[in-house]
C-alpha positions as CSV (number, residue, x, y, z in Angstrom):
1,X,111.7,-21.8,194.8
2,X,112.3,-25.2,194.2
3,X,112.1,-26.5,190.7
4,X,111.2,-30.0,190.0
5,X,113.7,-31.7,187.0
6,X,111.2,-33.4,184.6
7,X,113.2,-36.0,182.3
8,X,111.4,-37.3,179.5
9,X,113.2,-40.1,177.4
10,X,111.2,-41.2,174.5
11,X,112.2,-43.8,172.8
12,X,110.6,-44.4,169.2
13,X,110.2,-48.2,168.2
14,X,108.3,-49.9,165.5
15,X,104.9,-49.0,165.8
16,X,104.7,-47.8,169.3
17,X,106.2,-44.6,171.5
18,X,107.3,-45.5,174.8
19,X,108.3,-42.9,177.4
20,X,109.3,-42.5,181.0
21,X,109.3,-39.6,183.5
22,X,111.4,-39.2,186.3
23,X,111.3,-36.1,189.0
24,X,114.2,-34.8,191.2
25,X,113.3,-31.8,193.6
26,X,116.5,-29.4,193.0
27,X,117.1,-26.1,192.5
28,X,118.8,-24.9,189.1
29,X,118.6,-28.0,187.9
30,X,120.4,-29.5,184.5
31,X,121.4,-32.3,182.7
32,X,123.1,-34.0,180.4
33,X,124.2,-38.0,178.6
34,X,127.9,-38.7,178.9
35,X,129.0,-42.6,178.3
36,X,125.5,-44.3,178.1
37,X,124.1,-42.7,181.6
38,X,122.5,-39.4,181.8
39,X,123.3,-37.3,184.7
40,X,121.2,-34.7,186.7
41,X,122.3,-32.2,188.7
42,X,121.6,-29.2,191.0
43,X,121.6,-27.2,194.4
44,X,119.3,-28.4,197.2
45,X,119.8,-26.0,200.1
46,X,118.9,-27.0,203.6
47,X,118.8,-25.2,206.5
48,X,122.1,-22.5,206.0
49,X,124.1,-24.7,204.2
50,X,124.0,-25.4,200.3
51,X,124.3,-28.2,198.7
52,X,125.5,-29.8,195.5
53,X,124.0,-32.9,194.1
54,X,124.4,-35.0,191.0
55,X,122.1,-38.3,189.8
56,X,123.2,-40.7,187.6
57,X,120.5,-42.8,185.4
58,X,120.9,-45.3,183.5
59,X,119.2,-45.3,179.5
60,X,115.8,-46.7,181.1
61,X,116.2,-44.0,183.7
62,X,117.0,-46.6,186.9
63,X,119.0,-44.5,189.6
64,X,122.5,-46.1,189.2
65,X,124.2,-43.9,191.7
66,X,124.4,-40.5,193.3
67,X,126.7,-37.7,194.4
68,X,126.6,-34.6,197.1
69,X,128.9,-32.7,198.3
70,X,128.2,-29.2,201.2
71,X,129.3,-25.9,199.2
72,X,128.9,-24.2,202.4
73,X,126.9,-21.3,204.1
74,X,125.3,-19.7,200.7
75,X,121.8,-19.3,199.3
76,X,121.2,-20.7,195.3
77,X,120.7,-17.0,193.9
78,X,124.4,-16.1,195.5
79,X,125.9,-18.6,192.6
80,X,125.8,-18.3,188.9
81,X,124.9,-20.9,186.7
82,X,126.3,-24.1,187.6
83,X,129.1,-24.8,184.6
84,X,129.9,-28.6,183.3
85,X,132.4,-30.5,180.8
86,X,133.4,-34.0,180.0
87,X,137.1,-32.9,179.2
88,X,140.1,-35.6,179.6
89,X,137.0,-37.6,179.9
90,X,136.1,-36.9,183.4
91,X,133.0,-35.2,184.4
92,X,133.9,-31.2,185.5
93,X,131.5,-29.0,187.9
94,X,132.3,-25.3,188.5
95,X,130.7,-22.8,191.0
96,X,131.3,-19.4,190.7
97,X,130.1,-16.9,193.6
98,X,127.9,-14.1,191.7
99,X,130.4,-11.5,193.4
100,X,133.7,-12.8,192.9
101,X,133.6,-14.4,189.0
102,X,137.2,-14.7,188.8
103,X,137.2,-17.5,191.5
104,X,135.6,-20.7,190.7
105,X,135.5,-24.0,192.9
106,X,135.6,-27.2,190.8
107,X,134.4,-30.8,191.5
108,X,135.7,-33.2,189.5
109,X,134.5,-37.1,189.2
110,X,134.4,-40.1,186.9
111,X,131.7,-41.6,185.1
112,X,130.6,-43.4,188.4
113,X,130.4,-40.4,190.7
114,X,133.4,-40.7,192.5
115,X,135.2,-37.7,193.3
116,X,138.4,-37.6,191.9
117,X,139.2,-33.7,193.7
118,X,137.4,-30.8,194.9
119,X,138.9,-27.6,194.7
120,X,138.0,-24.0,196.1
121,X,138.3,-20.5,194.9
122,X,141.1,-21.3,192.2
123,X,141.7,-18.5,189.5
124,X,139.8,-18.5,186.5
């Protein structure tokens, strides 16, 4: 089941409503704004491998960049919720396997997508 991420950013000006709508076909897909971009991220699985991807849009919504990394040879529902923070002012992702929660596997990057470390099954 693949759900489609539906942003809408409505913008209220003087007299008028603008709006703007962009789609993104990923599986448990979220979002959120960090430092004037908002970013949009979630699994897209292909073949027998599963993947990671993040988006990063600018306030009118252009596509300024975009991230992906392989989390290996899983299906979506074997993963809980996908985790996030913005603490020391870097941008945090952690996977945790539904059958081993005290492991996690964190991907940390900067504001511009680039990976700053990935790390597998640490203790948490």
């Amino acid at each position: 089941m693949i759900q489609k991420v539906i942003l809408i950013m409505i913008f209220i000006m003087p007299k008028s409503i603008n709006s703007q709508i962009v789609t993104k076909s990923l599986q448990n897909p979220n979002s959120f704004y960090f430092k004037k971009h908002v970013y949009v991220f979630g699994y897209q699985q292909k073949v027998n491998h599963l993947y990671f991807k993040c988006f990063r849009f600018s306030n009118s919504l252009q596509l300024k960049d975009s991230t992906s990394t392989d989390l290996g040879n899983y299906k979506t529902d074997q993963f809980l919720e996908i985790t996030t923070d913005t603490l020391h002012n870097v941008i945090n992702f952690y996977f945790q396997l539904a059958n081993q929660k005290n492991l996690a596997t964190l991907f940390r990057l900067n504001d511009t997508l680039e990976t700053i470390c990935f790390i597998k099954n640490f203790d948490a």
